[in-house]
GUTIKE-243993 format. One record per residue (C-alpha): residue in one letter; x, y, z; chain; residue number from 1. Coordinates in Angstrom, 3 decimals, padded with zeros to 6 digits. Example, Ala and Ser with C-alpha at 12.3 -4.5 7.8 and 13.67 -1.06 7.14 Angstrom:
<pt res="a" px="012.300" py="-004.500" pz="007.800" chain="A" n="1"/>
<pt res="s" px="013.670" py="-001.060" pz="007.140" chain="A" n="2"/>
//
This chain:
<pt res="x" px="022.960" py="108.713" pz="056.443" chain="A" n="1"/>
<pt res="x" px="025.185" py="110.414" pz="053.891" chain="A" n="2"/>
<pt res="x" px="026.288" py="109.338" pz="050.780" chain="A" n="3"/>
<pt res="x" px="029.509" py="108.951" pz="051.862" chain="A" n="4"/>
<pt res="x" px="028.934" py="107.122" pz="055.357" chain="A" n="5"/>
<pt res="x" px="027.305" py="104.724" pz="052.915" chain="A" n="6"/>
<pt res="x" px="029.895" py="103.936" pz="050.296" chain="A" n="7"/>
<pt res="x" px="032.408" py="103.790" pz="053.372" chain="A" n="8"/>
<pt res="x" px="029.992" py="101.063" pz="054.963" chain="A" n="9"/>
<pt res="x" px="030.273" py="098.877" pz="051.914" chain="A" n="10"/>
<pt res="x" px="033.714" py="099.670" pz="051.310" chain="A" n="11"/>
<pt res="x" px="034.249" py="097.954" pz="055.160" chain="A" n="12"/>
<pt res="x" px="031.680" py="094.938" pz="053.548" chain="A" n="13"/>
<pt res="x" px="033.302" py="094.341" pz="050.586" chain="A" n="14"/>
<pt res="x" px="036.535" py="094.124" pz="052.192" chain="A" n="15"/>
<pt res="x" px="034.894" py="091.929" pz="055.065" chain="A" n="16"/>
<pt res="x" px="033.836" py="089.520" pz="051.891" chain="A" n="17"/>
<pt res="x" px="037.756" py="088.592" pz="051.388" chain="A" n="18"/>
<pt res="x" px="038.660" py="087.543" pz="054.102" chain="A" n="19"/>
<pt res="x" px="037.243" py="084.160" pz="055.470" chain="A" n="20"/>
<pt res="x" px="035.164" py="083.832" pz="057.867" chain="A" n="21"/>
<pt res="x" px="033.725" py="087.506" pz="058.443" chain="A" n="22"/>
<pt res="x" px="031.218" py="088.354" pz="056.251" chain="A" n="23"/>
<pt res="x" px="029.658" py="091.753" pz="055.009" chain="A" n="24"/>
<pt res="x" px="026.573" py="090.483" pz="056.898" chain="A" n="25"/>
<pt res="x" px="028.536" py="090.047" pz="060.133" chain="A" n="26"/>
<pt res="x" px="029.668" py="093.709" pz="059.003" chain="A" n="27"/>
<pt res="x" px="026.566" py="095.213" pz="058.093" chain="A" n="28"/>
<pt res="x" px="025.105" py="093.526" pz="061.232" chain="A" n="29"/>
<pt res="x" px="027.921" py="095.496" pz="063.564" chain="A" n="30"/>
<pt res="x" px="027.298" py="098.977" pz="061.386" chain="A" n="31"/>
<pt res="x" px="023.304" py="098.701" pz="062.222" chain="A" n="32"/>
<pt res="x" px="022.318" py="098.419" pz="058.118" chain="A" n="33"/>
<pt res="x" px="021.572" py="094.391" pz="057.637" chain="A" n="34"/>
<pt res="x" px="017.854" py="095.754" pz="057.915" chain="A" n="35"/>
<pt res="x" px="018.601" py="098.007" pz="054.939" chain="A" n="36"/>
<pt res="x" px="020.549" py="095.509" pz="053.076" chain="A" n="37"/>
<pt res="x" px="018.090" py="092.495" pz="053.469" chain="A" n="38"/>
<pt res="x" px="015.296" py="094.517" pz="052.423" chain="A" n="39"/>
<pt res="x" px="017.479" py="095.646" pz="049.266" chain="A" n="40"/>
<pt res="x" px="018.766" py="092.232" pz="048.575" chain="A" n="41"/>
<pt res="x" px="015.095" py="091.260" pz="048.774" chain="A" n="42"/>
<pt res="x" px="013.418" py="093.826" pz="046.459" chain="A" n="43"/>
<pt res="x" px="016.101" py="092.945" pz="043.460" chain="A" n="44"/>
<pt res="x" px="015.431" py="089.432" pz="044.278" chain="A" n="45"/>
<pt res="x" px="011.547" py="090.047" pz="043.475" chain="A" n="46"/>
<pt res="x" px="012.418" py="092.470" pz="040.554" chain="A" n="47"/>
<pt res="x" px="014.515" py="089.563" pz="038.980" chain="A" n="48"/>
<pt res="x" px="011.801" py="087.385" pz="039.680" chain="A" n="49"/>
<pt res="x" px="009.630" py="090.046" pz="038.050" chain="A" n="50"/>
<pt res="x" px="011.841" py="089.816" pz="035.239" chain="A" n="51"/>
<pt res="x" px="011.517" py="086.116" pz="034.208" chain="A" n="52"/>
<pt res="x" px="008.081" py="085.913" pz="034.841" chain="A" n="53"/>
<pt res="x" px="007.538" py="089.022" pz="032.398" chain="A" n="54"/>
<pt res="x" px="009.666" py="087.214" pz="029.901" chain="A" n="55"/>
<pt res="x" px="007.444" py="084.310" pz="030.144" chain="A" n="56"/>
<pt res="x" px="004.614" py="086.449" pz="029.941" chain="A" n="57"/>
<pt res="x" px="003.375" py="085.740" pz="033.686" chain="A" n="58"/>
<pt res="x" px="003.575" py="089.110" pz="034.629" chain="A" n="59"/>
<pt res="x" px="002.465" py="092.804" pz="033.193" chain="A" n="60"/>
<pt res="x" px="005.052" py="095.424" pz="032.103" chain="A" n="61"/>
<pt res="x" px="003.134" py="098.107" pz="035.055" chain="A" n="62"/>
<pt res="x" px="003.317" py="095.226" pz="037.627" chain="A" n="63"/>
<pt res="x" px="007.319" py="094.640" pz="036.512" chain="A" n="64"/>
<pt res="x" px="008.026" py="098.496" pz="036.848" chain="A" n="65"/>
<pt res="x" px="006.129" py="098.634" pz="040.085" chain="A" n="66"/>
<pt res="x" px="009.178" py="096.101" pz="041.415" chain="A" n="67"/>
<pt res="x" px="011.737" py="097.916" pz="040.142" chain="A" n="68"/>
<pt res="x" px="010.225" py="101.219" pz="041.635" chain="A" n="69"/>
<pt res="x" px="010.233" py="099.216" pz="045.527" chain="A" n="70"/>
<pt res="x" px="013.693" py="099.203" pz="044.764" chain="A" n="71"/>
<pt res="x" px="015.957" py="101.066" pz="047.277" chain="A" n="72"/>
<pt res="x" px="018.030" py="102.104" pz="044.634" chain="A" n="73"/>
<pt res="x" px="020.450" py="104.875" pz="046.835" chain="A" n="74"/>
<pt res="x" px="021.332" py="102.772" pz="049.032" chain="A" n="75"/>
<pt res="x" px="022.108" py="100.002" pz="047.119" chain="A" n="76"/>
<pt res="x" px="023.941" py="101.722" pz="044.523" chain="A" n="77"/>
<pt res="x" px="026.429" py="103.745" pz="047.032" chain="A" n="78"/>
<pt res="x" px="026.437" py="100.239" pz="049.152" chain="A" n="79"/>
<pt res="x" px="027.489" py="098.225" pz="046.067" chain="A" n="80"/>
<pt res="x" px="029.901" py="101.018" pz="044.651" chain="A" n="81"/>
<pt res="x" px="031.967" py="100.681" pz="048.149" chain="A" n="82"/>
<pt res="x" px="032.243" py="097.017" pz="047.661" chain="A" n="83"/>
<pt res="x" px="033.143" py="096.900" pz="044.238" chain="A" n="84"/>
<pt res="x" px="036.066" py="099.300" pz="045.661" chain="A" n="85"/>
<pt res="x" px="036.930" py="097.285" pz="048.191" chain="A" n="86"/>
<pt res="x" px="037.188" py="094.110" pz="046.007" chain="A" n="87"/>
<pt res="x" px="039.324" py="095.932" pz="043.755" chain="A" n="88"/>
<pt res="x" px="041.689" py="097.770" pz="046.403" chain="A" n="89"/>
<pt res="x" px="041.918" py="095.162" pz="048.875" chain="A" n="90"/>
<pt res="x" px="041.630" py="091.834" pz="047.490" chain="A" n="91"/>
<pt res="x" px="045.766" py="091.752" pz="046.444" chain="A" n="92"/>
<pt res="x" px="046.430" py="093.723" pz="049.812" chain="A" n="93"/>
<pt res="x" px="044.450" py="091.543" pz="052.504" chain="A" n="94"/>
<pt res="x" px="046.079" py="088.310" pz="050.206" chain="A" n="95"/>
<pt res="x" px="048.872" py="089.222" pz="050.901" chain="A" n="96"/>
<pt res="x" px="048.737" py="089.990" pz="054.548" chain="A" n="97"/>
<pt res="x" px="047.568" py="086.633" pz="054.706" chain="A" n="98"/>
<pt res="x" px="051.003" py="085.545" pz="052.654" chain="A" n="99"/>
<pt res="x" px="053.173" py="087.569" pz="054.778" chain="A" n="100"/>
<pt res="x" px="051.647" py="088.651" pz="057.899" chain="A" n="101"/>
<pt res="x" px="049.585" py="086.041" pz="058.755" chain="A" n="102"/>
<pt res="x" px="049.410" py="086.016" pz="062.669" chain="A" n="103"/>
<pt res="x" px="048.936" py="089.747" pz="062.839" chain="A" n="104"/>
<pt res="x" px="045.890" py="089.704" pz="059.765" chain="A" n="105"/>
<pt res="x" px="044.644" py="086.541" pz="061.386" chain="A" n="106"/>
<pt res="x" px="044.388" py="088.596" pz="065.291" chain="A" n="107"/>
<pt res="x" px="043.007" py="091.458" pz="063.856" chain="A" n="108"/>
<pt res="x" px="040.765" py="089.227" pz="062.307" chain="A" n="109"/>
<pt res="x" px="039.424" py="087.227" pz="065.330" chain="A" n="110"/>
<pt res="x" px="039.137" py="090.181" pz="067.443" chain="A" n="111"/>
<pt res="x" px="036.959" py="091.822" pz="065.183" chain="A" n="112"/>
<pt res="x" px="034.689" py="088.375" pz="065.004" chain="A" n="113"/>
<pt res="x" px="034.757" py="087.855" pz="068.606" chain="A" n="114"/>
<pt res="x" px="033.396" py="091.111" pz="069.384" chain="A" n="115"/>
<pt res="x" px="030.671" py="090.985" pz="066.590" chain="A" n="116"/>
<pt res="x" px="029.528" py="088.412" pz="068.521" chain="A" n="117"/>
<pt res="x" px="027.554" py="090.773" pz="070.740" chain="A" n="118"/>
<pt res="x" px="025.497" py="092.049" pz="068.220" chain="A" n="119"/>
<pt res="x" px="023.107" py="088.894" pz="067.027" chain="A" n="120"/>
<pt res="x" px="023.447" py="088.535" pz="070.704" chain="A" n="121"/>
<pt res="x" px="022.041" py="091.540" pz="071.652" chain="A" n="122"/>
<pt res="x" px="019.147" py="090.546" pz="068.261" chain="A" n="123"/>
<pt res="x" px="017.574" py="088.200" pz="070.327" chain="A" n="124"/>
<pt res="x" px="014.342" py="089.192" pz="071.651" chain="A" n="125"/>
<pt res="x" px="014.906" py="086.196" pz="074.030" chain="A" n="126"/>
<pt res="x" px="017.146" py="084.022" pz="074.926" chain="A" n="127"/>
<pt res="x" px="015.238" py="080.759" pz="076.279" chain="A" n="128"/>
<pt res="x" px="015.994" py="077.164" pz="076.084" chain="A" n="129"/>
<pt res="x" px="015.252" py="077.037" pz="072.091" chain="A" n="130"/>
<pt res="x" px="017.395" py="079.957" pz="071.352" chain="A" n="131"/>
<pt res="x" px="020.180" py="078.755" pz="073.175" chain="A" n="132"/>
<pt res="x" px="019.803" py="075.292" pz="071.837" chain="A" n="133"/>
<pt res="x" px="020.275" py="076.993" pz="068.342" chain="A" n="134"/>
<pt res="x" px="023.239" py="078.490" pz="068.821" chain="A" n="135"/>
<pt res="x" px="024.764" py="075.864" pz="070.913" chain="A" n="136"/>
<pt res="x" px="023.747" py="073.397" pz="068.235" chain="A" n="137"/>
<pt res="x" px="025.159" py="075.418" pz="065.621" chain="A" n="138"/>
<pt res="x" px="028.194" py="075.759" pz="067.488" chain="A" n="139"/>
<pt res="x" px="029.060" py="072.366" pz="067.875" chain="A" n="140"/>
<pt res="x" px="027.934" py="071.240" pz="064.330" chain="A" n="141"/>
<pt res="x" px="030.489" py="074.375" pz="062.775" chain="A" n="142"/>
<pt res="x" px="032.954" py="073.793" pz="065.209" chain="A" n="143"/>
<pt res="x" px="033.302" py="070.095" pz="064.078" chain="A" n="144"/>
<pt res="x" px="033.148" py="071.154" pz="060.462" chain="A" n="145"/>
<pt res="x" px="035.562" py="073.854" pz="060.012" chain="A" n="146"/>
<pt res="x" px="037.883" py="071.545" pz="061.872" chain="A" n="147"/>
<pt res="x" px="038.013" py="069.269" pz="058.023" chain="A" n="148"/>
<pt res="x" px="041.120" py="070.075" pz="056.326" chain="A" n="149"/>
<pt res="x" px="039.274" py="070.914" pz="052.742" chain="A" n="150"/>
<pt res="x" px="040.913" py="069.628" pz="049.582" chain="A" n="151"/>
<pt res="x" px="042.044" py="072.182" pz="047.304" chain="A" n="152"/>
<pt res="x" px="040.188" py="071.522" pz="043.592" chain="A" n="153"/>
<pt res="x" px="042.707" py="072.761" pz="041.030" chain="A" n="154"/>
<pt res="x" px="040.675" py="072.627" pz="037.799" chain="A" n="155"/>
<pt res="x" px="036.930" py="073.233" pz="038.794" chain="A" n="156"/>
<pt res="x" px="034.391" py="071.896" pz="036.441" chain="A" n="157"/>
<pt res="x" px="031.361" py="074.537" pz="035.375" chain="A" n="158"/>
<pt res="x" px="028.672" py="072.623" pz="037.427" chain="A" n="159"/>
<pt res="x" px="031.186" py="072.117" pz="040.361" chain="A" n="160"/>
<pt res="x" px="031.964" py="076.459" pz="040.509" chain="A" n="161"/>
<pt res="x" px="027.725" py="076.578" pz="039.630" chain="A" n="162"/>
<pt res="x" px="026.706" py="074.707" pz="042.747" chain="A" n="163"/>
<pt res="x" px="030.122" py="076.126" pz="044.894" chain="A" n="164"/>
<pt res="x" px="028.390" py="079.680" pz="044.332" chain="A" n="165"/>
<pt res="x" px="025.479" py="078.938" pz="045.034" chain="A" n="166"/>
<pt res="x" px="025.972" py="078.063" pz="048.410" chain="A" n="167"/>
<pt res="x" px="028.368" py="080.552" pz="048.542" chain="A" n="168"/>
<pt res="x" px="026.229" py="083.487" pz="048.198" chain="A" n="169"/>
<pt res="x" px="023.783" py="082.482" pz="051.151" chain="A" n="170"/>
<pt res="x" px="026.933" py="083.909" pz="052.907" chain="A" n="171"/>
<pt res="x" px="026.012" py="087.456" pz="051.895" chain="A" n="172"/>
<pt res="x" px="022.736" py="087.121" pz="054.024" chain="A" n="173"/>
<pt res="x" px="023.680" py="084.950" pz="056.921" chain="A" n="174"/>
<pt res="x" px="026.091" py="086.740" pz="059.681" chain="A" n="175"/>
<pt res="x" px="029.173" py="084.507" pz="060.885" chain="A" n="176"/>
<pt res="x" px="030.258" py="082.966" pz="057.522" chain="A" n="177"/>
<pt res="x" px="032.166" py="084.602" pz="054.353" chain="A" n="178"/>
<pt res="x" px="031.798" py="083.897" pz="050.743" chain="A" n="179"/>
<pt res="x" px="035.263" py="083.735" pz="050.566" chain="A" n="180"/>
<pt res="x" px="034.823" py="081.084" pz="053.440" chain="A" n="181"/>
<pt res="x" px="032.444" py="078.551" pz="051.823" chain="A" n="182"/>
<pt res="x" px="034.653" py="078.849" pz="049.112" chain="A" n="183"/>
<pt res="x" px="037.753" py="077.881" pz="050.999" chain="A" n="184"/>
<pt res="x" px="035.587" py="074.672" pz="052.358" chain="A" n="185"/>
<pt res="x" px="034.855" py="073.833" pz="048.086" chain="A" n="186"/>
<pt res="x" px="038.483" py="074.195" pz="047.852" chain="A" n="187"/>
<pt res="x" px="038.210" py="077.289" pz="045.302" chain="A" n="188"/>
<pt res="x" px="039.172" py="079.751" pz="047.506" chain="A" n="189"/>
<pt res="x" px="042.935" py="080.735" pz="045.656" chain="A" n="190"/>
<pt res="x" px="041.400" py="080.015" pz="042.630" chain="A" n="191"/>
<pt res="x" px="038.300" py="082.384" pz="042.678" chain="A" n="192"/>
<pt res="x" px="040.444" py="085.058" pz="044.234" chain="A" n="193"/>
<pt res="x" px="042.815" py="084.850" pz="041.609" chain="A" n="194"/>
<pt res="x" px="040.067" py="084.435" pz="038.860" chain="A" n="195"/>
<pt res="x" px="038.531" py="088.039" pz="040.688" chain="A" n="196"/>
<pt res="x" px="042.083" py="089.132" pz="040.049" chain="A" n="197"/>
<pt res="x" px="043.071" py="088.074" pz="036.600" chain="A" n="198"/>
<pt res="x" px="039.045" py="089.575" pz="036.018" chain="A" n="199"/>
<pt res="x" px="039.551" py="093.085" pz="036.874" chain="A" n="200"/>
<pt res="x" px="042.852" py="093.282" pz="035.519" chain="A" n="201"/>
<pt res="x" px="040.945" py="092.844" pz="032.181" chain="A" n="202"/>
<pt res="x" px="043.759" py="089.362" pz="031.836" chain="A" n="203"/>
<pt res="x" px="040.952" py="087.009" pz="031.240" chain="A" n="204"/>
<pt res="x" px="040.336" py="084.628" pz="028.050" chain="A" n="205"/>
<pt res="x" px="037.809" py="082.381" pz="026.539" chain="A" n="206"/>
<pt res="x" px="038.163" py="079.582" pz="029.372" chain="A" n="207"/>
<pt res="x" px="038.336" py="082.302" pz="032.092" chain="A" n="208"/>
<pt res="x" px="034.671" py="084.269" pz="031.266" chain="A" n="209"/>
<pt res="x" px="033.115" py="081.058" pz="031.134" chain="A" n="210"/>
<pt res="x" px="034.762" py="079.843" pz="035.135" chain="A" n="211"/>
<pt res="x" px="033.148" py="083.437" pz="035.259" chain="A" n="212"/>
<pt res="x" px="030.175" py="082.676" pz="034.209" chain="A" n="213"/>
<pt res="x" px="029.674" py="079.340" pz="036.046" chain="A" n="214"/>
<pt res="x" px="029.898" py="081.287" pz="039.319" chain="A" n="215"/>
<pt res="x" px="027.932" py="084.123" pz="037.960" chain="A" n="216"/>
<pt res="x" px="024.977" py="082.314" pz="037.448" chain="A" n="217"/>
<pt res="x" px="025.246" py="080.277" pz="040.637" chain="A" n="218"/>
<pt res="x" px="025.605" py="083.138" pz="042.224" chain="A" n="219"/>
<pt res="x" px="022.038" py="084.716" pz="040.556" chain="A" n="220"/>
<pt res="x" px="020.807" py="080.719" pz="041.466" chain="A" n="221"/>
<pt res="x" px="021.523" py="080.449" pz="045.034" chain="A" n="222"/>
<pt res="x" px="020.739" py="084.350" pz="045.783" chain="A" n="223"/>
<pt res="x" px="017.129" py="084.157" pz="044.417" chain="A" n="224"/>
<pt res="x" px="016.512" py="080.960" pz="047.533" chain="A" n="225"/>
<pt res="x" px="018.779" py="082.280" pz="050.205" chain="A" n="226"/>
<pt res="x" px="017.291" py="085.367" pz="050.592" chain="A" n="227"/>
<pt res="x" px="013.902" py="084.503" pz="050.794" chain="A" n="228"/>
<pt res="x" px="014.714" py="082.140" pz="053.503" chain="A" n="229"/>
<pt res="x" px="016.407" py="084.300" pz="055.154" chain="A" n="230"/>
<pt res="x" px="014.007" py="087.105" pz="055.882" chain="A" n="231"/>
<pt res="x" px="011.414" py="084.266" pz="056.116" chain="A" n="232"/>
<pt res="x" px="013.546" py="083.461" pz="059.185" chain="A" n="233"/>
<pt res="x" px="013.937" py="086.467" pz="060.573" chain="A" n="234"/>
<pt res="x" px="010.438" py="087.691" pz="060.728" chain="A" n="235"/>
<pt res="x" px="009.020" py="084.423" pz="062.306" chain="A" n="236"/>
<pt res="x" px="012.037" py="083.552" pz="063.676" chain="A" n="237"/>
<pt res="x" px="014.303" py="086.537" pz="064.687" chain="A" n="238"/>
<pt res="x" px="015.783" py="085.255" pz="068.048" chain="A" n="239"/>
<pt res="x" px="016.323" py="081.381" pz="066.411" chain="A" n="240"/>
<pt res="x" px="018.087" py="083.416" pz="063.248" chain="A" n="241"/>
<pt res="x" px="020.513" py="085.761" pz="065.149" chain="A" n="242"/>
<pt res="x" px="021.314" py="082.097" pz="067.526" chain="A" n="243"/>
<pt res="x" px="022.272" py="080.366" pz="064.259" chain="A" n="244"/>
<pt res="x" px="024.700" py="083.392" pz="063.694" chain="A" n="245"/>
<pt res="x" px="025.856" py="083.675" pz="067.205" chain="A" n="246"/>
<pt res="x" px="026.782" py="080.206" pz="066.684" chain="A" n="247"/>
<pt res="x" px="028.543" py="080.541" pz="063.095" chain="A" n="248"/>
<pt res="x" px="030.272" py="083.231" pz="064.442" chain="A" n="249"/>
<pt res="x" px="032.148" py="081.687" pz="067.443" chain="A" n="250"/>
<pt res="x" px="032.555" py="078.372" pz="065.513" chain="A" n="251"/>
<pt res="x" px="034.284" py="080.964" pz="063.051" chain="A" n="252"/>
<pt res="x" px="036.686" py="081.405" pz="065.907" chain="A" n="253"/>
<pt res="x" px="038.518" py="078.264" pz="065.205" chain="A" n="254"/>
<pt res="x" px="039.776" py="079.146" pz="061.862" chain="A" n="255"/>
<pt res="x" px="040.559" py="082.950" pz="062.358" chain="A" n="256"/>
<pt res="x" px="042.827" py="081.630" pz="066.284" chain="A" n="257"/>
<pt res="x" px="045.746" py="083.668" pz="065.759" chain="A" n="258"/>
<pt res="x" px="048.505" py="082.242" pz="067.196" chain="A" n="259"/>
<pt res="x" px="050.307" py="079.456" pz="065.086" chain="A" n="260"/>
<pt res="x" px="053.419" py="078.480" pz="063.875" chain="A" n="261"/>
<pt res="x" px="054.650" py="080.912" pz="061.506" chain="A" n="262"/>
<pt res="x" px="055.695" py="078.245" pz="058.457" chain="A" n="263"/>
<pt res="x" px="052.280" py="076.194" pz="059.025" chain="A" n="264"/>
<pt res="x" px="049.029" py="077.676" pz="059.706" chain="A" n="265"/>
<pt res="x" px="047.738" py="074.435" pz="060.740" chain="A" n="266"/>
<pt res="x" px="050.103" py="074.326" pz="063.564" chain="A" n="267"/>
<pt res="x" px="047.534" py="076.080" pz="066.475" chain="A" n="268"/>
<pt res="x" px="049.887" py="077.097" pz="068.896" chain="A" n="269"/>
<pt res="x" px="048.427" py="078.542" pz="072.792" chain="A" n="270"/>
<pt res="x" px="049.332" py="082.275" pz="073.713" chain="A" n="271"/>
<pt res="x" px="052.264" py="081.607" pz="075.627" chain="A" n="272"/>
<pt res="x" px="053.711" py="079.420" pz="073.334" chain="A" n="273"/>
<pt res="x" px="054.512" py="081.893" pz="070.481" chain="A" n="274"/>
<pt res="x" px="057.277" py="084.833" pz="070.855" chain="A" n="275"/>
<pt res="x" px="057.026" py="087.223" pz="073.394" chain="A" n="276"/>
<pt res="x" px="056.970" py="090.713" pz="071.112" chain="A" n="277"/>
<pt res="x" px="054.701" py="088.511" pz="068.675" chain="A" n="278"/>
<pt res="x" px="052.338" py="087.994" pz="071.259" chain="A" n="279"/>
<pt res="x" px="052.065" py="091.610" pz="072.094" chain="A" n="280"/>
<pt res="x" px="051.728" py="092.464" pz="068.896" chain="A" n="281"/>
<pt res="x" px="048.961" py="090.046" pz="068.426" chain="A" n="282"/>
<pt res="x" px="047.270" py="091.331" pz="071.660" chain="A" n="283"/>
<pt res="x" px="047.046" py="094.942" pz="070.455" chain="A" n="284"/>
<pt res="x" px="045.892" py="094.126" pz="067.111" chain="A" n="285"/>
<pt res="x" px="042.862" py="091.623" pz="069.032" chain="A" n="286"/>
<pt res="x" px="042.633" py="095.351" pz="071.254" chain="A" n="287"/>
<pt res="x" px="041.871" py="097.553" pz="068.803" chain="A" n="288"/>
<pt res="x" px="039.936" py="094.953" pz="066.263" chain="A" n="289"/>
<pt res="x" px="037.447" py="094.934" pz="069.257" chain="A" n="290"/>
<pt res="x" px="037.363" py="098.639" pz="069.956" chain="A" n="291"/>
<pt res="x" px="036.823" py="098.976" pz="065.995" chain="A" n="292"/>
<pt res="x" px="033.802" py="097.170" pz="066.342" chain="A" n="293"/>
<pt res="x" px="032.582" py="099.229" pz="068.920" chain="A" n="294"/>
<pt res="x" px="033.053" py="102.607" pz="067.573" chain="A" n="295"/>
<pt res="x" px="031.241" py="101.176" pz="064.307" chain="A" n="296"/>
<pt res="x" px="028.233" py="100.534" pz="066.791" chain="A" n="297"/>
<pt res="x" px="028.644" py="103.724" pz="067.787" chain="A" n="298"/>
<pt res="x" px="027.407" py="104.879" pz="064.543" chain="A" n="299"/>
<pt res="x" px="025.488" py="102.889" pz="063.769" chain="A" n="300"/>
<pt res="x" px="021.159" py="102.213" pz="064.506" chain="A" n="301"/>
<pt res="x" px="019.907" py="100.894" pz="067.293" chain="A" n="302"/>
<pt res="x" px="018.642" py="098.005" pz="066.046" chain="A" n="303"/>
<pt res="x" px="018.699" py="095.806" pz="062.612" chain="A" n="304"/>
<pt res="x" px="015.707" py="094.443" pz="062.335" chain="A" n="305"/>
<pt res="x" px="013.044" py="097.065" pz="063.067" chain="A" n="306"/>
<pt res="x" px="012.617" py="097.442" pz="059.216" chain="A" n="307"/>
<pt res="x" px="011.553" py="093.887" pz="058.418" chain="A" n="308"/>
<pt res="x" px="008.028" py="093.252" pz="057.374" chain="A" n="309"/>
//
């Protein structure tokens, strides 16, 4: 893998992270990496972990450099560097495709989900009663949720930004759901986005870092127990795991359907119902979202969990 094949790969994450519902885990899944990038998210987990425990005096300074030395630091670095430009390119250009070009953002969008889809699937090692339950299950449940209208919060508190990142970020590990996503259920959604904006515009004061800082160390909070449980999951439970995301992923489907009424988003609308060119329009987009995914697994690994141990 070249350095630039990998800074491209989290440029398509980072950008995956805006939009709700995707992911850079569904991503990373499609591109054959979420190996790579659960193992990395797991080694600075343990060398933060190192970190506190060597401030408490629990652990050595040798033992603390040995974690940071496990540390897949190329890939990481590159993989981090593409996000950070995608968050910084895209996050005022994919807002406002959503503004303005909703139904066309919104097809591309669910075409790209609905083929993803066949990744997790393809995961499974089997695909018995139990898995099938799980993703079924998961279906249903996410189906039913994502169908709640949230309430937008104008005015977060600090513990109420804390606790919405820190659900937010098991979204980095888990394919099918978006940060961006669990923040549109908290009803934060416009504000973090335009907190990420105001942020790296450098237009930020006093009352701004510390919003900043509230999701900051939520983030660091819920990061340090999501992705432990995570690879927990996936190495005794692989097939259950990529179910669960099967499951987010098409229950994901119900947010991202692409054909509604152009003054309310709300208003689902079937195929036929919406303007002929629109339609076609909406159909190519769905087209090539799909074939997108495919020529990314044509680049990609075989497989995406071979590396977890």
């Amino acid at each position: 893998m070249t350095e630039l094949l990998m800074i491209f790969r989290g440029v398509v994450m980072g950008a995956a992270e805006i939009v709700p519902s995707i992911g850079g885990s569904t991503l990373a899944l499609v591109m054959g990496i979420y190996d790579d990038f659960i193992e990395f998210l797991n080694q600075i987990s343990d060398f933060i972990k190192g970190v506190f425990k060597f401030v408490l005096r629990r652990q050595t300074l040798k033992e603390l450099k040995k974690d940071f030395k496990n540390i897949n630091l190329k890939f990481g670095v590159l993989s981090f560097l593409g996000i950070a430009i995608a968050l910084a390119l895209f996050s005022q250009i994919i807002t406002r495709l959503l503004d303005e070009h909703a139904v066309y953002a919104y097809s591309f969008f669910f075409g790209l989900v609905a083929a993803s889809t066949s990744v997790p699937w393809g995961e499974m090692k089997k695909h018995g009663l139990r898995e099938l339950s799980v993703t079924i299950l998961t279906f249903i449940l996410f189906f039913i949720m994502l169908g709640i209208k949230p309430t937008v919060v104008e005015n977060p508190s600090f513990i109420f930004l804390f606790i919405a990142a820190a659900v937010a970020i098991s979204a980095i590990v888990l394919p099918g759901i978006s940060i961006s996503f669990v923040f549109l259920l908290f009803g934060v959604y416009d504000f973090v986005i335009t907190l990420l904006r105001d942020f790296l515009r450098f237009s930020v004061n006093f009352e701004k870092l510390v919003d900043v800082a509230a999701i900051g160390f939520g983030v660091l909070f819920g990061f340090l127990i999501f992705v432990k449980l995570i690879k927990k999951g996936l190495k005794k439970y692989p097939s259950e795991t990529m179910g669960l995301s099967v499951g987010l992923m098409l229950a994901s489907l119900r947010v991202l359907w692409p054909f509604f009424n152009d003054e309310n988003i709300e208003a689902k609308l079937l195929p036929w119902e919406i303007p002929t060119e629109q339609l076609f329009v909406s159909l190519f987009l769905i087209v090539l979202a799909v074939v997108a995914v495919f020529v990314l697994r044509r680049i990609s690994d075989s497989s995406n969990l071979k590396d977890l141990n």
